[in-house]
Backbone as CSV, one residue per row, in Angstrom:
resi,resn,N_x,N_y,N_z,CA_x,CA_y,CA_z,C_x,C_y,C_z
1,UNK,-211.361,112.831,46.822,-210.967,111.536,46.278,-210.086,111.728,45.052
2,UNK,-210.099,113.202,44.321,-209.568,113.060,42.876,-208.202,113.249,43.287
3,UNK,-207.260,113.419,44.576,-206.162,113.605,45.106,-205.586,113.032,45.812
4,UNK,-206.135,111.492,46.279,-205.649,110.525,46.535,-205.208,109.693,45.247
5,UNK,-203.663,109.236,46.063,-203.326,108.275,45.135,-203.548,106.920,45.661
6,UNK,-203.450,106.177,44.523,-204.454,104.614,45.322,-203.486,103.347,44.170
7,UNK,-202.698,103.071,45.296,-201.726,101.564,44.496,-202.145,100.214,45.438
8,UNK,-203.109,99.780,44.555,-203.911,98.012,45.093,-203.191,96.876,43.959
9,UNK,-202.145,95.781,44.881,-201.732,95.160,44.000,-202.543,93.633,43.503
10,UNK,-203.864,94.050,44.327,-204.906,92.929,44.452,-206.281,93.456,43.809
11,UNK,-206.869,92.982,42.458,-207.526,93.592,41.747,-209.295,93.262,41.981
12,UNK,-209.173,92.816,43.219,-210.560,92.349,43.673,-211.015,93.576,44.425
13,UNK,-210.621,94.253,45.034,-210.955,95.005,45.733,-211.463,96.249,44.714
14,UNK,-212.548,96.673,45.323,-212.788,98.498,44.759,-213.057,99.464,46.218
15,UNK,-213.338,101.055,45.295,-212.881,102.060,46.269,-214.236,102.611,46.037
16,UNK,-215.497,102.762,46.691,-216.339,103.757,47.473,-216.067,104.794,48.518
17,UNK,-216.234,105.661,48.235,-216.671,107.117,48.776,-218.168,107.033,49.804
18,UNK,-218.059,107.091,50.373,-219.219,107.118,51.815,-219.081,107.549,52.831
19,UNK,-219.702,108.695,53.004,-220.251,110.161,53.815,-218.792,110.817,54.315
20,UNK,-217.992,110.741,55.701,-216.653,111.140,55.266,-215.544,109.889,55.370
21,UNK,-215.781,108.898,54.898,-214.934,107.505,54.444,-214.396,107.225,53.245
22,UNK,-213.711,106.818,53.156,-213.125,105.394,51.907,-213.456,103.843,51.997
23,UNK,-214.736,103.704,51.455,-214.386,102.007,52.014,-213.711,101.362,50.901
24,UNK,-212.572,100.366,51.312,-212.581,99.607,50.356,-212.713,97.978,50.576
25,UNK,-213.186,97.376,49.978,-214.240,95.802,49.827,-213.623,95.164,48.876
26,UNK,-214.315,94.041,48.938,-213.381,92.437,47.936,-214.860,92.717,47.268
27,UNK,-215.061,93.015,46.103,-216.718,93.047,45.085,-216.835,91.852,44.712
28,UNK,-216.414,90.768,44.371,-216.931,89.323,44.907,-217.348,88.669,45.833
29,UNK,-217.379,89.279,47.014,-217.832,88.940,48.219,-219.236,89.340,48.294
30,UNK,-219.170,90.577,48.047,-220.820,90.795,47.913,-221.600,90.470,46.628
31,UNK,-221.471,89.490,46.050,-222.096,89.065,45.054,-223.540,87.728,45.270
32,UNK,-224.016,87.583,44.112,-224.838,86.845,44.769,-224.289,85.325,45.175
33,UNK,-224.297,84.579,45.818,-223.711,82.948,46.039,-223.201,82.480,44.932
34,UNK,-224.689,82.356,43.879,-223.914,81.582,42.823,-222.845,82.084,42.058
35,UNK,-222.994,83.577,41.851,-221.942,84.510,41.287,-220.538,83.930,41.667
36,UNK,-220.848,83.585,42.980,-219.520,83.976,43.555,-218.660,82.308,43.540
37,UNK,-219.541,81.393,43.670,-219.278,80.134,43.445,-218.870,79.829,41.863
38,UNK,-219.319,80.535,41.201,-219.290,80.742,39.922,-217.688,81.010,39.610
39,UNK,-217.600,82.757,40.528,-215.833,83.216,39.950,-214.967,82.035,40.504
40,UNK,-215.251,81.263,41.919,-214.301,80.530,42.772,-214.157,79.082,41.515
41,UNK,-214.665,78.694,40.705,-214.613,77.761,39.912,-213.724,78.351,38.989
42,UNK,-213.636,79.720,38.214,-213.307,80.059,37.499,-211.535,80.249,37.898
43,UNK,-211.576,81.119,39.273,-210.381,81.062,39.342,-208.958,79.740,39.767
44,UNK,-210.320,78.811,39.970,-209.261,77.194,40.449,-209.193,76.908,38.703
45,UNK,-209.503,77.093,37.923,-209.192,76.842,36.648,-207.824,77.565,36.083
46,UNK,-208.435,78.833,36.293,-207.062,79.813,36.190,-205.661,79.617,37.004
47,UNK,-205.593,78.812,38.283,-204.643,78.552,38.945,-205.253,79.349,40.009
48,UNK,-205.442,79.147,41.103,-205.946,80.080,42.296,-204.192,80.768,43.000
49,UNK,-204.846,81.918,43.374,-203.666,82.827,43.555,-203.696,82.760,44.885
50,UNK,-202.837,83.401,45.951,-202.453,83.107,47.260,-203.411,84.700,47.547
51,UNK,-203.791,85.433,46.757,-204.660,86.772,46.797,-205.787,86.471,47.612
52,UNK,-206.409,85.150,47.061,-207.796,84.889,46.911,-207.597,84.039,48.059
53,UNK,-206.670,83.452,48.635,-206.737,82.472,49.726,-207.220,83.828,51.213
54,UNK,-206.982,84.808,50.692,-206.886,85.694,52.466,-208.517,85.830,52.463
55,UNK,-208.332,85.827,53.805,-209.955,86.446,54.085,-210.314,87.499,53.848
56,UNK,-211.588,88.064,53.164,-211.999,89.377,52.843,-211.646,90.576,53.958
57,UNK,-211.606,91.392,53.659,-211.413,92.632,54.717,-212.264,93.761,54.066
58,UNK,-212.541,94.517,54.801,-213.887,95.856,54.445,-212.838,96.855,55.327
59,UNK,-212.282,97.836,54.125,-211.307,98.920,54.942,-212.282,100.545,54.758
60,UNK,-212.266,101.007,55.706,-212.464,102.329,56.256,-211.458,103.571,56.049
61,UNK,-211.227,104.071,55.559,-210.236,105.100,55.416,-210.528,106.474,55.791
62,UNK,-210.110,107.346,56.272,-210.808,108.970,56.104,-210.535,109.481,54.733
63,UNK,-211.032,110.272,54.976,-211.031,111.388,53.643,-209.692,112.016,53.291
64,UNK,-209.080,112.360,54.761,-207.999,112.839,54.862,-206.855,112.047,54.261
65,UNK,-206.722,111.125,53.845,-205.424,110.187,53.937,-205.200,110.888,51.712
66,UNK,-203.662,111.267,51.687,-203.132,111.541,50.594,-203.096,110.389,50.016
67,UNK,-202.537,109.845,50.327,-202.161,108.196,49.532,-202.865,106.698,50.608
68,UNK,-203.311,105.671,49.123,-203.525,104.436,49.876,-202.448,103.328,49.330
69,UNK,-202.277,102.361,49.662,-201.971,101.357,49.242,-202.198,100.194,49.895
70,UNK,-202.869,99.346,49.201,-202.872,98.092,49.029,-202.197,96.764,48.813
71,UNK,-201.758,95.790,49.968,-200.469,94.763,49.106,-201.081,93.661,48.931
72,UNK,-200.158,92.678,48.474,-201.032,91.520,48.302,-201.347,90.461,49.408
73,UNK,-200.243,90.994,50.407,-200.993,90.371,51.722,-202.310,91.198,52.671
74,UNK,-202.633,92.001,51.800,-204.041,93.070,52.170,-203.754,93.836,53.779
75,UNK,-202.170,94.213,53.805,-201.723,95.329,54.256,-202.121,96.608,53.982
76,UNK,-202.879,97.193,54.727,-203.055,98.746,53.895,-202.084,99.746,54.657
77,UNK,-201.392,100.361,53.656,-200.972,101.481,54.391,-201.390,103.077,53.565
78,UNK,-201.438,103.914,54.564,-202.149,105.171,54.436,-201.495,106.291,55.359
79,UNK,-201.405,107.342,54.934,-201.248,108.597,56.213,-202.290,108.983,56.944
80,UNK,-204.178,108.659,56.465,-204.784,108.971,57.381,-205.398,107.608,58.355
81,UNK,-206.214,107.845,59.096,-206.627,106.847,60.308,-207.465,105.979,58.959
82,UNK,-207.612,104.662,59.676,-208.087,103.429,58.981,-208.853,102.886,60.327
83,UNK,-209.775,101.965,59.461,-210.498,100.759,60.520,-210.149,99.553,59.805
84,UNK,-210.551,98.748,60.419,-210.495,97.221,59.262,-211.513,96.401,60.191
85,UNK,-212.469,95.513,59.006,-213.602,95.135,59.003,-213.955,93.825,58.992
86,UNK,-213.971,93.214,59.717,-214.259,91.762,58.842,-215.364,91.145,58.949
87,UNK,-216.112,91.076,58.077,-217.892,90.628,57.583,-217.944,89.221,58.314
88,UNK,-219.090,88.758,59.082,-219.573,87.711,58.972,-219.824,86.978,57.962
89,UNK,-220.459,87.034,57.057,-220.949,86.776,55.831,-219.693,86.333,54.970
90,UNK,-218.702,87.355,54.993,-217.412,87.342,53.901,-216.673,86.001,54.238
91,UNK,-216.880,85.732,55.558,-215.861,84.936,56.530,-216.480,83.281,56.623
92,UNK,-218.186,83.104,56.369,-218.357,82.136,55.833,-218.659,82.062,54.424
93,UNK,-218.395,83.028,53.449,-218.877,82.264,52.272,-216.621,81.825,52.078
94,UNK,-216.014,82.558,52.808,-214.656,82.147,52.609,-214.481,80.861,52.484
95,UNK,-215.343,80.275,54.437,-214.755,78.850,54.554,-215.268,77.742,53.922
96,UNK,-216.423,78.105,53.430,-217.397,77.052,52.873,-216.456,77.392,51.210
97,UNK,-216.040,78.466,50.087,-215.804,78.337,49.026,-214.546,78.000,49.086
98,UNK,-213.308,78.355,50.130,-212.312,78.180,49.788,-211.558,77.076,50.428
99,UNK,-211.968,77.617,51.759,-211.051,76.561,53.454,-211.344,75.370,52.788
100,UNK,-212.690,74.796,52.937,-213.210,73.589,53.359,-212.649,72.656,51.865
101,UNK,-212.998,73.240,50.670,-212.569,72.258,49.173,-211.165,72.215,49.608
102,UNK,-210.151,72.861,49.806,-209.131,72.836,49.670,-208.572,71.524,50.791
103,UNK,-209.168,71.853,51.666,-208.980,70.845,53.052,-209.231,69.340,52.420
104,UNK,-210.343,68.998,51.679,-211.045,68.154,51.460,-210.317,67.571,50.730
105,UNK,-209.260,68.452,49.541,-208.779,68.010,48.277,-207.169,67.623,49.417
106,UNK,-206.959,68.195,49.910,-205.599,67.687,51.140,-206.255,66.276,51.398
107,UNK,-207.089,66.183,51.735,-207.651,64.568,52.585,-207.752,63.837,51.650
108,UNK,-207.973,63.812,50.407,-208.372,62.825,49.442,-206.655,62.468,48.725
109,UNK,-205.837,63.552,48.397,-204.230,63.260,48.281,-204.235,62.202,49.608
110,UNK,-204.415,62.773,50.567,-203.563,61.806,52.087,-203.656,60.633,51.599
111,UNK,-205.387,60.165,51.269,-205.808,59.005,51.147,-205.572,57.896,49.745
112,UNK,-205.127,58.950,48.762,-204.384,58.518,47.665,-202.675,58.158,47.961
113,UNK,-202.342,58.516,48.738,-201.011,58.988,49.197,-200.548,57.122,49.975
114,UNK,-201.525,56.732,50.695,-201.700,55.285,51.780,-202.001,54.592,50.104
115,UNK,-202.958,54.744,49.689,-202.942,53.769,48.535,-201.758,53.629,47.656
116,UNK,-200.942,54.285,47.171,-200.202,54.436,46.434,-198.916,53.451,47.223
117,UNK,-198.437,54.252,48.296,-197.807,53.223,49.682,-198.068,51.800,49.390
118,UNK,-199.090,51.766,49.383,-199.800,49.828,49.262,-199.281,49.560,48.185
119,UNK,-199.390,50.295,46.947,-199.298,49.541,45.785,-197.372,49.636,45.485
120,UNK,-196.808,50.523,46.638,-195.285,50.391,46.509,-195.271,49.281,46.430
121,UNK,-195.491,48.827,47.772,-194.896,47.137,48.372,-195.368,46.314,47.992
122,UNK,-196.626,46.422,47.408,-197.112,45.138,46.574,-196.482,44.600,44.360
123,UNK,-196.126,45.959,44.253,-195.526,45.934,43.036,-193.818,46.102,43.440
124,UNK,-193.279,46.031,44.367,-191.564,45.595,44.154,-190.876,46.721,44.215
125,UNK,-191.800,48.025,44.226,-191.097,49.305,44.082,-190.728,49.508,42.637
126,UNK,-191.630,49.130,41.368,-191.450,49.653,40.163,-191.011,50.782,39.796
127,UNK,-190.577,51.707,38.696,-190.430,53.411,38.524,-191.422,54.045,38.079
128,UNK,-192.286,53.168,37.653,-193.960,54.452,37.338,-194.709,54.732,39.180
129,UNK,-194.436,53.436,39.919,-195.135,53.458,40.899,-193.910,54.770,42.035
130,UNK,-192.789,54.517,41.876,-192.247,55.450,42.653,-192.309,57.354,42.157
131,UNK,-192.688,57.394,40.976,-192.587,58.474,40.284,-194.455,58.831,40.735
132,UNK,-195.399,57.992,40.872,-196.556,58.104,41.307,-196.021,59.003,42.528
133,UNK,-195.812,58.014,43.445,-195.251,57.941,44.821,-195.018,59.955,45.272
134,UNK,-194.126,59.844,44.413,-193.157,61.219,44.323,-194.416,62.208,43.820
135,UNK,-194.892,62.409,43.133,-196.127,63.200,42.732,-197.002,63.423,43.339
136,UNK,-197.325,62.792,44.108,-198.890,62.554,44.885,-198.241,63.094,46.565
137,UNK,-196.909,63.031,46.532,-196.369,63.639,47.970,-195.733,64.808,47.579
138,UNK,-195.667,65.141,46.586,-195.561,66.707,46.465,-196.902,67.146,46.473
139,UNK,-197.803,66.787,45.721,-199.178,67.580,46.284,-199.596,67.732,47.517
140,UNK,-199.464,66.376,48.317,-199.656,66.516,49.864,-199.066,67.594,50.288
141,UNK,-197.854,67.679,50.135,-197.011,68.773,50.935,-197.413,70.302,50.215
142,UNK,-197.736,70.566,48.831,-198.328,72.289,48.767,-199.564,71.788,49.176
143,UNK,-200.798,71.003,49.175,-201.953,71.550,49.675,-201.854,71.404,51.314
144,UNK,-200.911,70.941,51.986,-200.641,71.305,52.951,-199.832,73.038,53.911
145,UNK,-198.836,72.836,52.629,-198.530,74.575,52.601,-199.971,75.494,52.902
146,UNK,-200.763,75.410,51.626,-202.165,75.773,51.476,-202.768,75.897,53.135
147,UNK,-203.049,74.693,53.017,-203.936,74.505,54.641,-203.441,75.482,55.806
148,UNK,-201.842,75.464,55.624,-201.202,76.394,56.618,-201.665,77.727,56.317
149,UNK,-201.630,77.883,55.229,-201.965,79.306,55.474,-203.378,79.686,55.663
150,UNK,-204.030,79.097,55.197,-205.814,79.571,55.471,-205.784,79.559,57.256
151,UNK,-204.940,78.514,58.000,-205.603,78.408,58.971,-204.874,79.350,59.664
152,UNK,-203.323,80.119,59.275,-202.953,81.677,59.755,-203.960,82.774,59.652
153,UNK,-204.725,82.559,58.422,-205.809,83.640,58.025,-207.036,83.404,59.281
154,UNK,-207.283,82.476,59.390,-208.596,82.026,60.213,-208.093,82.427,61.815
155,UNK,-206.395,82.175,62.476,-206.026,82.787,63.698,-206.041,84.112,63.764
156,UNK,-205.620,84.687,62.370,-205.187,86.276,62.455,-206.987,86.886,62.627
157,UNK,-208.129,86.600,62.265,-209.201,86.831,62.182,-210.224,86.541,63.512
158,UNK,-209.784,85.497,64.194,-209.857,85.090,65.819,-209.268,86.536,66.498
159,UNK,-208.208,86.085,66.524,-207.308,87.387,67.270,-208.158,88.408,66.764
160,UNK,-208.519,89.201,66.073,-209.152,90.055,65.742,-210.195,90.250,66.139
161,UNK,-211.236,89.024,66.336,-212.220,89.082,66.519,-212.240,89.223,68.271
162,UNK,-211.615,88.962,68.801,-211.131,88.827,70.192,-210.790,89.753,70.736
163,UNK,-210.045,90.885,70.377,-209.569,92.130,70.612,-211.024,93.116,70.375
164,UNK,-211.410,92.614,69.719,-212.381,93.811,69.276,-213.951,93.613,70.425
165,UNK,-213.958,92.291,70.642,-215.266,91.726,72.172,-214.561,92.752,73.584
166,UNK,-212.723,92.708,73.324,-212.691,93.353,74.709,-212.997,94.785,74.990
């Protein structure tokens, strides 16, 4: 291990040594619930990063591999053989901490989005109400961005899971 080089541009992850492996893991994932409900509050404060939107992965490495790297789309590349892992567990505390609020906070814009609409046509098309208007449909459209991508993460993890039953 003291001769591998190791470039992770995603700082959640750490590197265990186990029997002749490398695993490397998201260490918030295995935390306890509240822990972890805990950091997911912390980091929607901080601005949540597109890091934290991917689904956990549990990587396998040999011993053999000179160099790792890590990207921030949790690409690993390596010279020796790899596995890649994906936890039950990791995959619902994902959808329940991340998918589902985010989805929820998309549905409640939508529904702010029809109200706001109403109050166009009932106020004449004022400029606080169109500048509302304009605000509340740019959020629609990134927590929609958002939505797109969790639910690439959730196909790419199907497919995965699918390949691996055959």
């Amino acid at each position: 291990m003291e001769n591998i080089k190791l470039e992770f541009a995603i700082n959640y992850y750490h590197v265990e040594v186990v029997d002749q492996s490398i695993v490397i893991s998201n260490q918030f994932y295995d935390k306890n619930p509240f822990i972890f409900l805990f950091y997911l509050l912390i980091e929607f404060f901080d601005g949540p990063s597109k890091d934290f939107l991917l689904i956990p992965r549990k990587f396998h490495v040999s011993k053999q591999a000179t160099y790792i790297r890590l990207s921030k789309n949790l690409e690993l590349e390596t010279d020796g053989s790899y596995e890649i892992f994906f936890r039950e567990q990791d995959l619902k505390r994902w959808i329940f901490g991340i998918a589902f609020p985010i989805f929820f906070i998309l549905l409640i814009f939508i529904y702010l989005l029809y109200h706001v609409i109403g109050f166009l046509i009932i106020s004449g098309l004022s400029a606080a109400s169109i500048i509302l208007f304009v605000g509340i449909l740019f959020m629609v459209s990134v927590l929609s961005y958002v939505n797109l991508i969790l639910f690439k993460q959730y196909q790419e993890y199907k497919t995965w899971y699918e390949e691996r039953l055959r």
